[in-house]
Structure formats: structure tokens, C-alpha cells
C-alpha positions as CSV (number, residue, x, y, z in Angstrom):
1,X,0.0,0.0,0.0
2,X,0.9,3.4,-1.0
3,X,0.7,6.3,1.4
4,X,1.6,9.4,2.1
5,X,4.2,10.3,6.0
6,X,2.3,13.5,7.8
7,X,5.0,12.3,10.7
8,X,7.6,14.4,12.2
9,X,10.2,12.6,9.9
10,X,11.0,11.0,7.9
11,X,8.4,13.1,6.2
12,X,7.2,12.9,2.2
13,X,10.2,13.0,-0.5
14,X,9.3,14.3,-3.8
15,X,9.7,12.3,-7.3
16,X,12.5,15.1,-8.2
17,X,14.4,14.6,-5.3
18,X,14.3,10.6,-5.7
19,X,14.8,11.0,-9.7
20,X,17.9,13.1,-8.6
21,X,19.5,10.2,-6.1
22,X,19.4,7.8,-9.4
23,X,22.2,9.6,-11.4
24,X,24.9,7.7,-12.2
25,X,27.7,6.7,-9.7
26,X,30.7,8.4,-9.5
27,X,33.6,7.8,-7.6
28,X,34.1,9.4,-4.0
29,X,38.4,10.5,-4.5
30,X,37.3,11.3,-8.2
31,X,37.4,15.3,-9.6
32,X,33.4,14.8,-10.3
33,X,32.7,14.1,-6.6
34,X,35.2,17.2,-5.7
35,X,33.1,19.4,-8.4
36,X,29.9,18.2,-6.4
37,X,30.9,18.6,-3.1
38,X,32.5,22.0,-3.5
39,X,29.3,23.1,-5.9
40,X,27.0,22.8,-2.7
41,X,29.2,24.6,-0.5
42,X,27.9,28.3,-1.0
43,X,24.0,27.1,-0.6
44,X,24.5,25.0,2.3
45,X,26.7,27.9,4.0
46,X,23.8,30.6,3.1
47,X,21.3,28.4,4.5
48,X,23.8,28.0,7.7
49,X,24.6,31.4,8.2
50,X,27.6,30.4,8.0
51,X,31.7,31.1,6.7
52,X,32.6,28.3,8.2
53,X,32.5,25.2,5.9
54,X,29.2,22.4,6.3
55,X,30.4,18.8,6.4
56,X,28.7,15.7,5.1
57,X,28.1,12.6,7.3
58,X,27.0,9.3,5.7
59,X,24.6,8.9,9.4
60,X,22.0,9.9,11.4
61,X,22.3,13.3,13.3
62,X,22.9,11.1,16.2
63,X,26.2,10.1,15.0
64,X,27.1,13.5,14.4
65,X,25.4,14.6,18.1
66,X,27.5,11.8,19.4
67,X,30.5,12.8,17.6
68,X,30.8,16.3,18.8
69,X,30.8,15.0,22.6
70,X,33.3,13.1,21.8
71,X,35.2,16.1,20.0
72,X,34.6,18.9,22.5
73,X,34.0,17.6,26.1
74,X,37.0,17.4,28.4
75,X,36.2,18.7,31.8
76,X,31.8,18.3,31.9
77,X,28.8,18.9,29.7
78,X,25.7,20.9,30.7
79,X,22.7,18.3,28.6
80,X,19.5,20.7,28.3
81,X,16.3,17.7,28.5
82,X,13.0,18.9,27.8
83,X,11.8,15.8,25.6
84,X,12.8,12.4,24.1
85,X,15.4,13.4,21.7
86,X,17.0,15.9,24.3
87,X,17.1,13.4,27.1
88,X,19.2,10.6,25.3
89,X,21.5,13.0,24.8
90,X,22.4,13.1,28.5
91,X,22.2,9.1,28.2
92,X,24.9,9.4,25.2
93,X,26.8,11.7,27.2
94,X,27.5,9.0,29.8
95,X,27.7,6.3,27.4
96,X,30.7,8.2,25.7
97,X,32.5,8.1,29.4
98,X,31.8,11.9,29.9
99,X,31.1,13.6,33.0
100,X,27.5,15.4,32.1
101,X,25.1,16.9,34.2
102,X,21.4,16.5,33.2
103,X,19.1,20.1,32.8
104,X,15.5,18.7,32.7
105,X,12.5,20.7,32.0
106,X,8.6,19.5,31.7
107,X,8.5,17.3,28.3
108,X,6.1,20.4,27.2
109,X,8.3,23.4,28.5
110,X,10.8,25.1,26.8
111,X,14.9,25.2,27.9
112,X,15.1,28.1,30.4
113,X,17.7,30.7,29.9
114,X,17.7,31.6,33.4
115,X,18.4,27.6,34.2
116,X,21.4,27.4,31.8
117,X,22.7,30.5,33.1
118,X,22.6,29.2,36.9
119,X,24.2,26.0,35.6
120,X,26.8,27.2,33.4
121,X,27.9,29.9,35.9
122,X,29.1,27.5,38.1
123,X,32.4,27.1,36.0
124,X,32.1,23.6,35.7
125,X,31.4,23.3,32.2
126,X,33.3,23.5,28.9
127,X,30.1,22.4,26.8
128,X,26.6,22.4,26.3
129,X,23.9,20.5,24.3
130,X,20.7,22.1,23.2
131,X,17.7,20.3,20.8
132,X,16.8,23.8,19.2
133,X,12.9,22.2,18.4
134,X,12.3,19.1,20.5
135,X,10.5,16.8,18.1
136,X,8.4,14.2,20.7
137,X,6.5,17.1,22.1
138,X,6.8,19.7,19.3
139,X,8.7,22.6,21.7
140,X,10.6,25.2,20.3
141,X,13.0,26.9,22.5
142,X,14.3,30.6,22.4
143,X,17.2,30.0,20.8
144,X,18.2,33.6,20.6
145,X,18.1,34.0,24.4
146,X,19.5,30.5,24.8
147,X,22.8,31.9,23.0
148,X,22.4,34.9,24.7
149,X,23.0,33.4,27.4
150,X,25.6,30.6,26.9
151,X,27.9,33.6,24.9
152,X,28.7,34.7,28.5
153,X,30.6,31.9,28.9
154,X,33.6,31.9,26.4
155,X,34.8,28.5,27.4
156,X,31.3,26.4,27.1
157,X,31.0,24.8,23.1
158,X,27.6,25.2,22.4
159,X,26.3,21.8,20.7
160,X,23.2,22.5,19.0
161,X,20.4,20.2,17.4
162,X,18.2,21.7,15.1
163,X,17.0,18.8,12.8
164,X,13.5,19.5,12.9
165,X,13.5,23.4,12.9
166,X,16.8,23.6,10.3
167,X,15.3,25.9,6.8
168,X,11.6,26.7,8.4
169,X,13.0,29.3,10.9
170,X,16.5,31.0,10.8
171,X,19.0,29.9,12.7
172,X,22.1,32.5,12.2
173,X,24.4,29.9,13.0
174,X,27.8,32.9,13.0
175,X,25.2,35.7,14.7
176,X,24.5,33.3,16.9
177,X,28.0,32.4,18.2
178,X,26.8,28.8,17.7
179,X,29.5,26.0,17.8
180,X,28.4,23.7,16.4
181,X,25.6,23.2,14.4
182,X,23.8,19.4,13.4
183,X,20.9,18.9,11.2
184,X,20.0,15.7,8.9
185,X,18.2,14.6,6.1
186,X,15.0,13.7,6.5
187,X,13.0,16.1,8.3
188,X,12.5,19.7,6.7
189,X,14.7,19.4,4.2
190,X,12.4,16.4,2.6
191,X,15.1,14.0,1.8
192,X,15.9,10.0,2.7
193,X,17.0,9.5,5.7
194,X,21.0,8.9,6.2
195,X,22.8,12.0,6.1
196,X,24.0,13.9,8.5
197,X,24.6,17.8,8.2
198,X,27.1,19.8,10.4
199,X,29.2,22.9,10.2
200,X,31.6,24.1,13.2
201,X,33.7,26.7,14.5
202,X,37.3,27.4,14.6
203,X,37.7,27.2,18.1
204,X,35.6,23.8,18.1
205,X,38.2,22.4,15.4
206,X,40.7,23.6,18.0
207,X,39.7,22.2,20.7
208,X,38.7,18.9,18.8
209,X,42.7,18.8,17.8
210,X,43.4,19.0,21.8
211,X,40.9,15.9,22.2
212,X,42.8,12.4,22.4
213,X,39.9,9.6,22.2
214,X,37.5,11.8,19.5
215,X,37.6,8.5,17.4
216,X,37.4,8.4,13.6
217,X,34.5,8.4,11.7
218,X,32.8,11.6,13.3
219,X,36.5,12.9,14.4
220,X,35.9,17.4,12.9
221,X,39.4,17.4,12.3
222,X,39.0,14.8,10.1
223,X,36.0,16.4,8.3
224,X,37.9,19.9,7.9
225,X,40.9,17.7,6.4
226,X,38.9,16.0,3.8
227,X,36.9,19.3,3.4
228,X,39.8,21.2,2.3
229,X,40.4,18.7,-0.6
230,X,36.6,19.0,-1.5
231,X,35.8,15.5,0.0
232,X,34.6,13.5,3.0
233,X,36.6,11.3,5.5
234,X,34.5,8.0,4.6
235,X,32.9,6.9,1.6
236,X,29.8,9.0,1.8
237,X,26.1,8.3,0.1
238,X,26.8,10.2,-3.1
239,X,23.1,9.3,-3.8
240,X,21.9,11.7,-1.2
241,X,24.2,14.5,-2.3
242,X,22.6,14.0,-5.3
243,X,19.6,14.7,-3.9
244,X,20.8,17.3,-1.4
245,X,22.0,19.2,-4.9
246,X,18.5,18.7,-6.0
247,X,16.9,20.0,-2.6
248,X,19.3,23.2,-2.5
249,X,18.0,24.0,-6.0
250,X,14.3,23.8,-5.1
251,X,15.3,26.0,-2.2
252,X,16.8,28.6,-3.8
253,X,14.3,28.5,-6.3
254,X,11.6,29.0,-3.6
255,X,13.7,31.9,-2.0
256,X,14.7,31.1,2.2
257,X,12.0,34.2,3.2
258,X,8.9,32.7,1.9
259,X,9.6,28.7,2.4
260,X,9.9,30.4,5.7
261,X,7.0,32.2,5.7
262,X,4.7,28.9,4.0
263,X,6.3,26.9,6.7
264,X,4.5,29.3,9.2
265,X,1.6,29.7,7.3
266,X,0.9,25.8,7.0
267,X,1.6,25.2,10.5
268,X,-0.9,27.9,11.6
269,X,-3.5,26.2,9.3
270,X,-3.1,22.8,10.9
271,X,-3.0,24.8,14.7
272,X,-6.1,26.8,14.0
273,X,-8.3,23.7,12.4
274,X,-7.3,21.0,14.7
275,X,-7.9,23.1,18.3
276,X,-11.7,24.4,16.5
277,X,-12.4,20.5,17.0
278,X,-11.9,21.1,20.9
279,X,-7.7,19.5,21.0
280,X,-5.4,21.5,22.8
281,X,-1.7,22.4,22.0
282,X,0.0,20.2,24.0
283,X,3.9,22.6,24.0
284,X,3.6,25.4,26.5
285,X,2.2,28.3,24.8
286,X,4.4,30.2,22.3
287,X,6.4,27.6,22.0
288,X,5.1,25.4,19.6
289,X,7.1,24.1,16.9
290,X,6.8,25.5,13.4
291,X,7.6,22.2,11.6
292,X,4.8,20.6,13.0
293,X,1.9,20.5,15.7
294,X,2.0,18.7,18.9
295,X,-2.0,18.0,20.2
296,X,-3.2,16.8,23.2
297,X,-5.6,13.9,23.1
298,X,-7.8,15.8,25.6
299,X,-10.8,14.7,23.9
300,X,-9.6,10.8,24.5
301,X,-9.9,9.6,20.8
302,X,-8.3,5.9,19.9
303,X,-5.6,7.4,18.5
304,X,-4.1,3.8,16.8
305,X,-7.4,3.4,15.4
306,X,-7.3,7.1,13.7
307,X,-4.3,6.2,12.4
308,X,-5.5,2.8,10.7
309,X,-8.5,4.5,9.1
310,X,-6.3,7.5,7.7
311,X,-3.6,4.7,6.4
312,X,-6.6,2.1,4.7
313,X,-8.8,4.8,3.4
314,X,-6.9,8.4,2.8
315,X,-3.3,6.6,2.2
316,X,-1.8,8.6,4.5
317,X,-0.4,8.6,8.1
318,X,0.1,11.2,11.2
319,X,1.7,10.1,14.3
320,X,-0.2,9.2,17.7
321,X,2.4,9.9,20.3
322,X,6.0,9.4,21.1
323,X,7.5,7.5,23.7
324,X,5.9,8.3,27.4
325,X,3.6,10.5,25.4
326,X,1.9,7.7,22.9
327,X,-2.0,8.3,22.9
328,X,-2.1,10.6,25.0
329,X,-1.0,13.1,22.1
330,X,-0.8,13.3,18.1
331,X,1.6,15.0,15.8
332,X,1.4,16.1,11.9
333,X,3.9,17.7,10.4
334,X,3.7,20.5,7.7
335,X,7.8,20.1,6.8
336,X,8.8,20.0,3.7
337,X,7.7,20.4,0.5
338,X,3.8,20.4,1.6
339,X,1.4,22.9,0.3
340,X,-1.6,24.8,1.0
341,X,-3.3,22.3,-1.4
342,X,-1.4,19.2,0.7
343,X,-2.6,20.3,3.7
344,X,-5.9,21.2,3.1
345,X,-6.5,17.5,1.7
346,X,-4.7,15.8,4.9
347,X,-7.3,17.8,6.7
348,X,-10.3,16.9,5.6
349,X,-9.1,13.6,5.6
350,X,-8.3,13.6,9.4
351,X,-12.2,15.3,9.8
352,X,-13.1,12.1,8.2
353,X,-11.4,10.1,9.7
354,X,-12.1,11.9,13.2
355,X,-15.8,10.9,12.2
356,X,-15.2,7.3,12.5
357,X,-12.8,6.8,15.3
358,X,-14.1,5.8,18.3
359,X,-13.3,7.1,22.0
360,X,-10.8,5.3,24.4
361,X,-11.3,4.3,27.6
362,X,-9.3,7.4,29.2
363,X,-8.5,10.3,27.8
């Protein structure tokens, strides 16, 4: 069966983008994967705000997120938790054998300035880890006061996450003072999962040079290395630079300001019609992502059973709840390449759908 991903990722891909990943092979230490590599460059640094170069990573994000704990931390890292993706970082933290402290906030609250602020003033830290839009409850922190806050400290990398908010807000990654900056693939920019997306600092390439068990594959030093000879450390998934090269061109094509402003637009759409059927926004208020809505099953709908009838009737799926959170909230994502036109037919499918589905036992 056919149908269509209205989930926070991976999300709908586009028959251009999968028409670009089947060009021909080329090889990865040959002059045609240099004249690729190099010709995405300037995009990806525009849509980075950046100077400093972007690297490639055949991965998740979560090799890249693991990768620059293992480049920056020496004395202690400050994890910021405030939801599923955010909390496993303080879990990878440990697992990498680093001393970490864990921040946590209310799965539906936002990272508090103030909080960091207290933490980071302690002196004990030399890094930080922030998940710019936590996915599982569709929370968006401040990231401006965030970096506000952690460019007081001159010593503290900042490590940020922003694979599900990366090309529907701004992030001004060099404005910003942000170290290091990870998205991926298959979220809002509408590609396959499997690659990985970072661009970093000076100082974080110096410090990563300082850093004796960084390992390999996700070593920045490494990555700047190969970058400088227009290439990546490890044989990388030329089929999704492919159809990154594709992506950058609808992009620019589209201009950064207004897939900005239809990202917003969309997700107000889906806000504004799913809370006139009596659901709640389950983020704190005003900080709700813009890459996709977070509900509260307040109403106590079988949210499995919405799902089914949406995937065996309308041929398309939204999600019902992540982790702790599973039916007792929904998701649907307007990321992407999705339209006034796309949107407006998920929705009246869900109204149908909603017509059918039966109540659970508890809300």
C-alpha cells in the first residue's frame, strides 16, 4: 500500500528529489565528486549562516550529536532535556564516558535561559547541548536567548540540534556564536534519511585537535581535512548528495524568506483547524514548533485506530504519540515540501477520519 508520511520525519520526499538520487555513480576521490561537493558549498553555508564550511556525514544526526561530545568535552557537559530526543543525549553523554550533568525541564516546556545561566555559571562546564525544536513534544526553545546566554561563557561549546527546525526558521548559525551546528536529512529538508549535516567553529576544530579519544568516523578534524580537498573522510552516500544538490536548488528557487514564511503559514493552518475541534496544543504556549503541531488527546480519541482508518482509506499517516507520550497526544507535520493544497486535503481527511474513530477508555 501506498501512502503518504504526515509524521515528524522522515516526512514525504518528492519524485524530483528521488529522480535526482538515481544519477549515475561516481567515484568518492574522483574530480566529479570534488566538483559536487565543492558546488553545494555556498548554498548549504547561506542556509547555515555560516563562513565556516558544512560537512557531510553518511549517518543519522545522532552520530554527528554523538561525535561532537566526543570532540569537545573534556572537563563536563551541561545536557539541556526537555523531551525524548533531548534526554538521550544526556544518556549518550554518559555512554561516551563523559562527565554530564542532566538540565531537565517539563516534556512540554521550553529550555530556560535563566536555568542554563545558573548551571553554566558555576564554571564547571566547557560544553553544552541544546535540541533547538524538540521533536516528541513539538517545543521550540528561544534560541536567541538561549545563545544569549551561553555567549557569556567563552569556554562552554555550544552543541546545537536543530533537525527539525533547520530551513523553516533561521538559525544564524555565525550571529549566533553557535559552535556547532547538526541537522539531517529527513525532516524539513524532505530527503531519505542517512545523512548527517554539520558545520563548526574554529575554536571547536581547535579544541577537537586538543581531544585524544575523539575516534574516527565523526573525528571534525578529520571532516575539515577532507573538506579542504573537497571530500569526506569515509565513503559517503553520493546518492543523497545528489539529492541534497537537487533539494538546494528547489530552495533557492523558492527563496529562504517565503519557504519560511509557507512553513508558518501551514503550521498555523493545521493549529487553528485541529484546536476548532476542541484538541489542545499540548507545547507550553508560544512555543510550539513551526515544523509541525503537537495535540493533546484531551478529547480521548483511539488514537491507533485514527491512524489505521487515515492509512486504509486516505493513504496517508500522522503520528499518535512518542515514547511516554503515545496516545495521550498526536503530531502532523507541515515540513517540507507540503502545500496549501497538501494540507488542506490531509485535513479533511483527518475530519473524516475523526468521524469514524471511536473514544478510548481514558483520555
Amino acid at each position: 500500500m501506498s501512502y503518504k508520511l504526515f509524521i515528524p520525519g522522515p516526512i514525504a520526499v518528492s519524485q524530483k528529489t528521488l529522480q535526482a538520487m538515481a544519477q549515475g555513480m561516481i567515484g568518492h576521490r574522483s574530480p566529479d565528486f570534488v566538483a559536487l561537493y565543492n558546488a553545494i558549498q555556498p548554498d548549504l553555508q547561506a542556509l547555515f549562516y555560516t563562513k565556516d564550511p558544512v560537512y557531510l556525514s553518511t549517518s543519522s544526526a545522532w552520530g554527528v550529536m554523538e561525535g561532537a561530545i566526543r570532540n569537545v568535552v573534556k572537563k563536563k557537559v551541561l545536557n539541556c532535556m526537555n523531551g525524548a530526543f533531548s534526554d538521550k543525549w544526556y544518556d549518550v553523554s554518559l555512554r561516551c564516558g563523559k562527565q554530564a550533568t542532566a538540565l531537565k525541564a517539563e516534556w512540554r516546556q521550553p529550555v530556560a535561559p535563566e536555568a542554563v545561566r545558573r548551571e553554566l555559571a558555576t564554571g564547571a562546564y566547557d560544553a553544552v547541548t541544546i535540541i533547538h525544536n524538540e521533536t516528541s513534544c513539538g517545543c521550540m526553545s528561544d534560541i536567541n536567548a538561549l545563545m544569549t546566554v551561553v555567549r557569556e561563557f567563552p569556554e562552554v561549546i555550544s552543541i546545537i540540534d536543530t533537525v527539525s527546525s533547520f530551513s523553516v526558521v533561521p538559525i544564524k548559525k555565525d550571529e549566533l556564536g553557535i559552535d556547532v551546528l547538526i541537522t539531517g536529512s529527513q525532516k524539513a529538508l524532505a530527503m531519505p534519511p542517512g545523512l548527517a549535516l554539520v558545520s563548526v567553529s574554529k575554536r571547536t576544530l581547535e579544541r577537537a585537535a586538543t581531544m585524544a579519544d575523539r575516534g574516527y568516523y565523526f573525528d571534525f578534524v578529520e571532516f575539515q581535512k577532507n573538506h579542504e580537498a573537497g571530500m569526506t573522510p569515509s565513503t559517503p552516500c553520493i546518492a543523497l548528495i545528489y539529492a541534497l544538490k537537487s533539494k538546494l536548488e528547489d530552495i533557492k528557487a523558492e527563496g529562504i524568506e517565503a519557504r519560511y514564511a509557507r512553513h508558518a503559514r501551514l503550521n498555523k493552518t493545521v493549529r487553528d483547524h485541529i484546536t476548532a475541534k476542541g484538541f489542545t496544543m499540548f507545547p507550553k504556549a508560544g512555543f510550539g514548533a513551526v515544523s509541525l503541531n503537537c495535540f493533546a488527546n484531551n478529547l480521548g480519541y483511539d488514537l491507533s485506530a485514527l491512524n489505521k482508518t487515515l492509512k486504509s482509506k486516505h493513504h496517508l499517516v500522522i503520528d499518535g504519540g512518542y515514547g511516554k507520550l503515545k496516545g495521550k497526544t498526536f503530531r502532523i507535520s507541515n515540513m517540507g515540501d507540503e502545500t496549501d493544497e497538501t494540507i488542506a486535503s490531509m485535513l479533511a481527511s483527518f475530519d473524516a477520519a475523526l468521524a469514524e474513530c471511536p473514544k478510548a477508555v481514558a483520555a
